[in-house]
N, C-alpha and C positions, 0 to 999 in steps of 0.2 A: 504494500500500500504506500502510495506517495506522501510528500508530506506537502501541506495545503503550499503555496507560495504568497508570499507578500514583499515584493519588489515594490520599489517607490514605482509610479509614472516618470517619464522622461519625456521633456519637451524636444520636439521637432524643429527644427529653424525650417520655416517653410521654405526660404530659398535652397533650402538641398534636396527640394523635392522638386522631380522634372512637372515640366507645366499641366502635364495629362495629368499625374495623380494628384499635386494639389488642386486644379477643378475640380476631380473627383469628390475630395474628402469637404470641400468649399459643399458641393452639391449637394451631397449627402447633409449634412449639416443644414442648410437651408431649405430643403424639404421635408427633414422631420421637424426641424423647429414649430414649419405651421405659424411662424409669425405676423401677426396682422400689424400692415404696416400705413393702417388708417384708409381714408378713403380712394388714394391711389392705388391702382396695381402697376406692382413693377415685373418685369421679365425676371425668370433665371437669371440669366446674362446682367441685370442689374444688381438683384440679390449678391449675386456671386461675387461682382465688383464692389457693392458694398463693405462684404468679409474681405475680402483682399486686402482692402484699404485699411480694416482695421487691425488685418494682419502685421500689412505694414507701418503702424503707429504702435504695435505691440499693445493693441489694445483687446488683443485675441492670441491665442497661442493655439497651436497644434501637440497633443499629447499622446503617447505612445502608454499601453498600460501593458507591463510584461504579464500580468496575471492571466488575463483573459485575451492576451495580444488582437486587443482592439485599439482603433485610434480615435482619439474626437479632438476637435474644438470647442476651448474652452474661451469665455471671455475672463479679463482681468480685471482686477479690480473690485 
């Protein structure tokens, strides 16, 4: 029998992720969220650019969890 694991998370710097998978994990994060973003509708493609940008303010991270080796985006702060 194993023993359970409890690894910290480890953050991702998104820039070492080729362009395909971080859209991907951007994507995925923006259609489960489900967030209503008031009376406008935005695209994908705007969502997505939204994350990006808070990517790039480090106002969002991408986390790696060795437990269950899934990854998400998390906001900060």
């Amino acid at each position: 029998m194993s023993e359970p694991m409890d690894a910290e998370p480890v953050e991702i710097p998104f820039r070492e992720l080729s362009a395909d998978a971080l859209r991907g994990v951007i994507e995925v994060y923006v259609l489960r969220e489900g967030t209503d973003y008031g009376e406008v509708e935005y695209s994908l493609d705007d969502k997505v650019e939204r994350v990006l940008r808070q990517l790039q303010r480090r106002e969002a991270r991408i986390v790696f969890n060795p437990n269950d080796e899934s990854v998400s985006l998390e906001l900060v702060g």
